[in-house]
C-alpha positions in Angstrom: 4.5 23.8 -67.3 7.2 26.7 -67.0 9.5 28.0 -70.0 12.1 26.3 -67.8 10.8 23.2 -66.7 10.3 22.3 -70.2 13.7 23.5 -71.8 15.3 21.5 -69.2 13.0 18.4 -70.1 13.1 18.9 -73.9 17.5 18.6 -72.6 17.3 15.8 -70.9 15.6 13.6 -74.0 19.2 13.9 -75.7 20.8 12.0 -72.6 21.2 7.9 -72.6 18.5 6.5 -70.7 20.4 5.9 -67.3 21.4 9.7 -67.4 17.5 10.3 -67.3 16.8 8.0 -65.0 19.0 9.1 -62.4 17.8 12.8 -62.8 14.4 11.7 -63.0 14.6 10.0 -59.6 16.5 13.0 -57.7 14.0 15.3 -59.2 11.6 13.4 -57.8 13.3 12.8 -54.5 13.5 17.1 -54.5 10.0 17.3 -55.0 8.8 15.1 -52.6 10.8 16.9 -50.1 9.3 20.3 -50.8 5.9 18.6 -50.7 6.8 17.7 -46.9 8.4 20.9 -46.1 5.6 22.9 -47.2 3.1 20.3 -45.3 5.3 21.1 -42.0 5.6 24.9 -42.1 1.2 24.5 -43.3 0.7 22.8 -40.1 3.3 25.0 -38.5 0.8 28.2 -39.6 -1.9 26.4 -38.0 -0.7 25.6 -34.8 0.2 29.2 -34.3 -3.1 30.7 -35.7 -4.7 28.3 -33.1 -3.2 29.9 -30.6 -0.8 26.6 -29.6 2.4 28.3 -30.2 5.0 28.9 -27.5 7.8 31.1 -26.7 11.3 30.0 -27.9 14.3 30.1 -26.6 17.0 30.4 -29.3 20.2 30.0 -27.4 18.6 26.6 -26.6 17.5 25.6 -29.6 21.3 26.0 -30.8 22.1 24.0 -28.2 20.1 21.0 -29.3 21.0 21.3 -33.1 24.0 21.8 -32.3 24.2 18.3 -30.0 22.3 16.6 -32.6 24.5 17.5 -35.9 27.9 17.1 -33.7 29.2 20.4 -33.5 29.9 22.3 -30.6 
């Protein structure tokens, strides 16, 4: 485990048990959200070393964020 990872831990063990458990579970929640980014942009790499990739148009894909989030 990193120097950090562990300083932080050895921290937390002086907080009241709801403290950790709350911390615990976002840390968790963080992780598993890497784990699924890193999962997307791995089949991402793929799909363009494959060949399946496609040309995209950014003023489009603005567009579309932009509709979906509510800003214009």
């Amino acid at each position: 485990m990193v120097k950090t990872l562990e300083r932080a831990i050895a921290e937390l063990t002086a907080l009241p048990d709801s403290d950790q458990e709350e911390i615990g579970q976002k840390l968790l929640s963080h992780v598993e959200k890497l784990r699924e980014l890193r999962s997307e942009l791995d089949n991402g790499i793929q799909s363009l070393n494959s060949g399946k990739g496609k040309e995209l148009d950014v003023e489009e894909l603005l567009v579309e964020a932009r509709k979906r989030h509510g800003r214009t």
